[in-house]
C-alpha positions as CSV (number, residue, x, y, z in Angstrom):
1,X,146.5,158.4,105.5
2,X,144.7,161.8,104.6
3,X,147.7,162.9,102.8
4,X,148.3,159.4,100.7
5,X,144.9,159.8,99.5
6,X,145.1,163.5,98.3
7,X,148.3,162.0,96.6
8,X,145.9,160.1,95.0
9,X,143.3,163.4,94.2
10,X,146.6,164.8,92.6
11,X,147.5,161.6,90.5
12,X,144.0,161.7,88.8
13,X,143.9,165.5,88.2
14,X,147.0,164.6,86.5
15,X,145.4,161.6,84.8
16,X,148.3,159.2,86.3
17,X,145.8,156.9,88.0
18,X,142.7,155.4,86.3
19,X,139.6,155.4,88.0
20,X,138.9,151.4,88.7
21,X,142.7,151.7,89.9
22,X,141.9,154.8,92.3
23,X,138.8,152.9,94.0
24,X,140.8,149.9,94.6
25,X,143.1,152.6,96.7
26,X,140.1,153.9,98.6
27,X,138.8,150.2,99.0
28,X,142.3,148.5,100.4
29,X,143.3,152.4,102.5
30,X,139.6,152.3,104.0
31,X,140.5,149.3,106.0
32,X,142.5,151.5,107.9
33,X,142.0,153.9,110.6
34,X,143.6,157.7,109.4
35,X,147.2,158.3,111.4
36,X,148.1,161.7,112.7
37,X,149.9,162.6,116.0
38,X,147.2,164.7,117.5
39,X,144.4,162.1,116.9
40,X,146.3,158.8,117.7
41,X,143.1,158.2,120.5
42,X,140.3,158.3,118.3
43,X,141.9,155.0,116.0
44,X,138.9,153.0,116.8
45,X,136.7,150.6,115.5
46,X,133.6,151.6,113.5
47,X,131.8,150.1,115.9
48,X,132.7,153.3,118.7
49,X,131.2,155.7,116.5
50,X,128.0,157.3,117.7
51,X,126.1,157.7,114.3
52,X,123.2,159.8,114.8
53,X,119.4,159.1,114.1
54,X,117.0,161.1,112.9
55,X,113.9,161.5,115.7
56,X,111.5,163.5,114.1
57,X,111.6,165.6,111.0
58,X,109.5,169.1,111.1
59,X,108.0,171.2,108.3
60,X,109.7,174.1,107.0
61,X,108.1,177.5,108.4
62,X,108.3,181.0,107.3
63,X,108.3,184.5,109.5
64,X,107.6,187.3,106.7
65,X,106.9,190.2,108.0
66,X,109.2,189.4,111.0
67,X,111.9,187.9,109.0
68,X,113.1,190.1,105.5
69,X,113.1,188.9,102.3
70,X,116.5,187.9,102.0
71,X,119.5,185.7,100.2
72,X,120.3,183.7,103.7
73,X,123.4,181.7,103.2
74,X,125.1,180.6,106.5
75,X,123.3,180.3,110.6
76,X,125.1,179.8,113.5
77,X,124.3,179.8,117.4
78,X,125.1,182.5,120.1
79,X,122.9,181.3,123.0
80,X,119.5,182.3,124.6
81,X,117.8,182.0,121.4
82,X,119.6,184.4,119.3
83,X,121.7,183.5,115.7
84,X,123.8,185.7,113.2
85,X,123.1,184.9,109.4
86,X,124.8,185.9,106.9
87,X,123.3,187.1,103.3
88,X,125.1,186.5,100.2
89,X,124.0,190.0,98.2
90,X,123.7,192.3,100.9
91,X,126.7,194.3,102.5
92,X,129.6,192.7,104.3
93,X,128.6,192.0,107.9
94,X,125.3,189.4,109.2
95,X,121.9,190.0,110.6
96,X,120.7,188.8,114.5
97,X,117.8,187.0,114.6
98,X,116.0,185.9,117.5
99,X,114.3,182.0,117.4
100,X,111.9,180.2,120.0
101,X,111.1,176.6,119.5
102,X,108.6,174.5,121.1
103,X,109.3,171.5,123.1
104,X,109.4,169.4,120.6
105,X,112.4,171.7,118.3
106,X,110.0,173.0,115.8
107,X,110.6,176.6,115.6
108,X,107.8,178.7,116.7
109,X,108.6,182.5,116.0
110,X,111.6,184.3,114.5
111,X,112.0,188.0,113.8
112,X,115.0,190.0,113.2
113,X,116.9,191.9,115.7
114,X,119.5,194.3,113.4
115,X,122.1,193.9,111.3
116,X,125.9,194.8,112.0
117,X,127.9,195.6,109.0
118,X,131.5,196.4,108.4
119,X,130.7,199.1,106.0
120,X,132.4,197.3,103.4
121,X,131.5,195.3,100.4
122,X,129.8,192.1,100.4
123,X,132.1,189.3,99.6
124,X,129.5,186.5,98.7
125,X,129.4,185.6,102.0
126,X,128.2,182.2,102.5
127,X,128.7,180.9,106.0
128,X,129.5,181.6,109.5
129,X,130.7,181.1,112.9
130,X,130.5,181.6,115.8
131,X,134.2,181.5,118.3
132,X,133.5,181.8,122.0
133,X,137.1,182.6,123.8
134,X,137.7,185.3,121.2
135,X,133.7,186.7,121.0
136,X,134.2,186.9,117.3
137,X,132.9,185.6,114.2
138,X,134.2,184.2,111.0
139,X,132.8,184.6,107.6
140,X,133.3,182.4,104.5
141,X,133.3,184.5,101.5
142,X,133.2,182.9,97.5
143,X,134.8,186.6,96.1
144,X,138.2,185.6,96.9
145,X,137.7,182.4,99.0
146,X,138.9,183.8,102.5
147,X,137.4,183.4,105.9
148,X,138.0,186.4,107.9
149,X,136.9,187.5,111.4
150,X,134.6,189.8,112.5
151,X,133.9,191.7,115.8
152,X,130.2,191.7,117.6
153,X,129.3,194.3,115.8
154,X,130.6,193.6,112.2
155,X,133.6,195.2,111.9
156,X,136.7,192.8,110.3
157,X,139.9,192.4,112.4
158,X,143.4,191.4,111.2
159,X,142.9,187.6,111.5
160,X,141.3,185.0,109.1
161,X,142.2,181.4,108.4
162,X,145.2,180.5,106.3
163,X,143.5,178.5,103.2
164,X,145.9,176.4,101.5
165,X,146.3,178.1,97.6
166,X,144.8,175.1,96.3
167,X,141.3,176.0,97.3
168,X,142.1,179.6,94.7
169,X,141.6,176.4,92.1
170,X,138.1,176.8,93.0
171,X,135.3,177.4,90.1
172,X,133.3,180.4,89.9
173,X,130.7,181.0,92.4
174,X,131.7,176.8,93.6
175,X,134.4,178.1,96.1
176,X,134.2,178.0,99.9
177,X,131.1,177.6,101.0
178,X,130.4,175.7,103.9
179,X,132.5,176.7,107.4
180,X,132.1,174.9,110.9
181,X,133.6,175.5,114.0
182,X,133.9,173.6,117.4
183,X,134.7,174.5,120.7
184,X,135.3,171.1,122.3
185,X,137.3,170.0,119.3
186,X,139.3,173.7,118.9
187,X,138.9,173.2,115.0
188,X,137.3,175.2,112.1
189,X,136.6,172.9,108.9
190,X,135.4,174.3,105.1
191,X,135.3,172.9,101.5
192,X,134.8,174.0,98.8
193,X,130.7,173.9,97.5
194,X,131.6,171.9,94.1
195,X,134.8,169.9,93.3
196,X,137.8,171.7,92.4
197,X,139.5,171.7,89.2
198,X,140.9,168.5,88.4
199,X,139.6,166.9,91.2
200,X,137.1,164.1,91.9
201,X,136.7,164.1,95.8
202,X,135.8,167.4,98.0
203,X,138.3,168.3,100.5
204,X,137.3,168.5,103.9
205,X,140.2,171.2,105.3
206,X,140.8,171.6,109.0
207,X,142.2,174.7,110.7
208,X,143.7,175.3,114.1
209,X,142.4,178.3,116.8
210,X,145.7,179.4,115.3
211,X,144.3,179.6,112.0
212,X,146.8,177.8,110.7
213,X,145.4,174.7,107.8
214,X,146.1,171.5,109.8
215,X,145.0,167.8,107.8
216,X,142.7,167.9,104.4
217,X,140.5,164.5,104.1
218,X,138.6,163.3,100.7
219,X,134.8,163.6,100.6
220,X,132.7,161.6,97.6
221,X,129.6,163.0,97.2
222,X,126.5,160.8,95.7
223,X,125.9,161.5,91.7
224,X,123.7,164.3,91.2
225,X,119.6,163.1,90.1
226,X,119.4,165.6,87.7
227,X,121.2,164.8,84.2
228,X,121.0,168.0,83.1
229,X,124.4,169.7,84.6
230,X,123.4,173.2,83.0
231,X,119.9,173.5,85.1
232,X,120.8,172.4,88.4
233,X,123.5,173.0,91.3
234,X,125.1,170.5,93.1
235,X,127.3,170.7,96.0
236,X,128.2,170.6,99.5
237,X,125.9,173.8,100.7
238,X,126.4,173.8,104.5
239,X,128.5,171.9,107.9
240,X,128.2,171.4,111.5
241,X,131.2,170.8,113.9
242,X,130.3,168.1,116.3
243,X,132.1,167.8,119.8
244,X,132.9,163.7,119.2
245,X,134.8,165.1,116.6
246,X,132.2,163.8,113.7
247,X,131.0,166.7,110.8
248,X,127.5,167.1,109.7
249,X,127.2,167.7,105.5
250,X,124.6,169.1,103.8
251,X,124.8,167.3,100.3
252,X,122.1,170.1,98.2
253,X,121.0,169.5,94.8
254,X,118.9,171.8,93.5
255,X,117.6,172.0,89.7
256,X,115.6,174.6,88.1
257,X,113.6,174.1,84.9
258,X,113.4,176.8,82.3
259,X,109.7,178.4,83.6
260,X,110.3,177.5,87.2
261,X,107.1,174.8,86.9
262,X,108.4,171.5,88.4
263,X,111.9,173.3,89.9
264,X,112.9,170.9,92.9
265,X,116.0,170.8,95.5
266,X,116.7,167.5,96.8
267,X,118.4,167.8,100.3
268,X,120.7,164.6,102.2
269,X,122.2,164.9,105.4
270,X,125.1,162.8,106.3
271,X,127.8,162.4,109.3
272,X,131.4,161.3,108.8
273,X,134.0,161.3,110.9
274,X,136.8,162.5,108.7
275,X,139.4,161.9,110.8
276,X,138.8,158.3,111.5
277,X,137.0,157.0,108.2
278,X,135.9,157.4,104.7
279,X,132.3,156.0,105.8
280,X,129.6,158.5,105.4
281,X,126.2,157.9,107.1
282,X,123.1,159.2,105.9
283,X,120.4,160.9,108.8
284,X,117.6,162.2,106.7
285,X,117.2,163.0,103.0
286,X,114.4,165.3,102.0
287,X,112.9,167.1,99.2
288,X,110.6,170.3,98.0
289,X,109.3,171.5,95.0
290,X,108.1,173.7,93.1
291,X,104.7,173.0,91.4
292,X,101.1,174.1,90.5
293,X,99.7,172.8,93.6
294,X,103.1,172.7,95.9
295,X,105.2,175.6,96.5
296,X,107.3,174.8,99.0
297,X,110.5,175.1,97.4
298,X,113.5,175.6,99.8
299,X,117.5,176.0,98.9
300,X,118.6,175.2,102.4
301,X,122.4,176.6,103.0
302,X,122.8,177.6,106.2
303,X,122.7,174.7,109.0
304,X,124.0,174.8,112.8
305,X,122.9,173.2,115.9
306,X,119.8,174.1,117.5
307,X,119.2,173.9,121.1
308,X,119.4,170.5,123.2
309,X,115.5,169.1,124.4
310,X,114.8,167.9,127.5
311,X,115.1,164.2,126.2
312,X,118.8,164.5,125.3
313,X,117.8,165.0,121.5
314,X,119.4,167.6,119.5
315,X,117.7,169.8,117.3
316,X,119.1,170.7,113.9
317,X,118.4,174.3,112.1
318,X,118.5,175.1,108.8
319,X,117.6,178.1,106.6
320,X,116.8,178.8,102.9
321,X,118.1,181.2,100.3
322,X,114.7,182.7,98.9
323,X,116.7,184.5,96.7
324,X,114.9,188.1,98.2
325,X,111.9,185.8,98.0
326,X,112.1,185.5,94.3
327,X,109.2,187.2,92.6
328,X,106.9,187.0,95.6
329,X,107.0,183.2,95.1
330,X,110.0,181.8,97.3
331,X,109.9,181.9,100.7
332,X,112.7,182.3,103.6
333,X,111.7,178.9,105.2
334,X,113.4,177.7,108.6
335,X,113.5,174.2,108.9
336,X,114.5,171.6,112.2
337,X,115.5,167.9,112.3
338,X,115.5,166.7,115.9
339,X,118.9,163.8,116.3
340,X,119.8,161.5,118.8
């Protein structure tokens, strides 16, 4: 299934398929559940798929002094409270930070423990994860779209993820962006943050613990608000790995008018199960902005799973790129959903 349709991402880059012919494909292949020999038990009905709901929705909070002013691009978990992030202008490696919530998964303090560096130069980097049997992490990086590994204490190692050469087809600065990992599952997954070139559809890629690429699935996104391509960005900014198998994208439009006044980013949530169905689901869709009398514009694009609350609910963490905290104006803002 997931490679017929990527036939199909091929045919219109190519312009061999017209586009009221292609969504007739997607409508007539949809009725079907994706075929491959390692995921023969999860053909299933829609019906067996645990779509999440959103529980409660907290505001956004910032932790200057505790926190720097920084370009925060990717979050992930390492237990007891503490999370690396990575920044996207400052050298090649990731900060620590440590988070407390309350008992209802709003974040209550955060302030930074150090940051490990490889020594190296930055590569854009632009997510992260997290790998438990190797105690490593991997780093997604838009300079030459690689995901490499690096050790506790952020120096690189001799392994990073085989990406398929069409992902070098990636547009400036719209390369990989978004990396998830699983433990349950054993499977990394990235895309690219825009479209690439000639395409129409995102692919979702998958990867083995051997870091070998294993099935690519088609992603629409929904049509940006903003008409005006040259003031906004649009893309898919962030992922979680969930252990049913399901992936959590961070759909992030964000537009930015000429003197900043009335600059907004418009944030949707959505889980799909990519290896079982085109069908996207939305959780939460939120927006900030930038105004006279509101400032509490936020370019979430880090996400990763918070902890788990007494209730069963899951909390949902997300951070902002402040850009340094832009002119003393933007602030880092951390920012939960709580899921069931």
């Amino acid at each position: 299934m997931a490679q017929v349709l990527l036939a199909c991402l091929n045919a219109i880059s190519s312009k061999i398929l017209g586009v009221k012919y292609f969504i007739s494909i997607l409508l007539v292949l949809s009725v079907f559940a994706p075929t491959h020999a390692q995921t023969d038990s999860l053909l299933v009905s829609d019906t067996a798929f645990h779509w999440l709901t959103l529980v409660r929705e907290h505001p956004q909070k910032s932790f200057s002094p505790d926190i720097p002013p920084g370009n925060f691009s990717g979050i992930t978990p390492l237990g007891d409270g503490l999370y690396a992030v990575v920044d996207d202008k400052k050298g090649d490696g990731f900060y620590v930070f440590k988070l407390r919530f309350n008992k209802r998964g709003s974040v209550t303090s955060a302030y930074n423990i150090g940051f490990y560096t490889s020594g190296l130069v930055n590569r854009d980097a632009e997510d992260i994860v997290y790998m438990p049997s190797s105690k490593t992490f991997f780093i997604s990086g838009e300079v030459n779209n690689d995901v490499l590994e690096y050790s506790l204490v952020g120096q690189r190692t001799i392994r990073k993820l085989k990406v398929p050469e069409v992902f070098r087809k990636a547009q400036a600065n719209q390369g990989l962006e978004p990396l998830a990992y699983n433990e349950s599952t054993h499977l990394f997954w990235t895309t690219s943050e825009s479209t690439l070139k000639g395409d129409s559809l995102h692919r979702l890629q998958s990867f083995g613990e051997d870091m070998q690429p294993r099935e690519q699935f088609p992603y629409q996104m929904d049509k940006p608000i903003s008409t005006d391509y040259r003031e906004r960005t649009h893309g898919v900014s962030a992922m979680t790995a969930l252990d049913d198998g399901s992936l959590l994208v961070l759909e992030r439009e964000a537009f930015t008018s000429h003197n900043k006044i009335g600059s907004w980013v418009n944030c949707k949530l959505y889980q799909v199960f990519p290896q079982r169905s085109l069908e996207k689901h939305l959780i939460h869709e939120w927006k900030t902005t930038m105004t006279l009398l509101q400032q509490n514009f936020a370019n979430y694009e880090g996400m990763c799973l918070g902890p788990v609350l007494k209730d069963g609910s899951q909390v949902i963490l997300l951070v902002s790129d402040s850009q340094n905290q832009y002119y003393g104006i933007l602030r880092d803002w951390f920012k939960t959903l709580v899921v069931k």
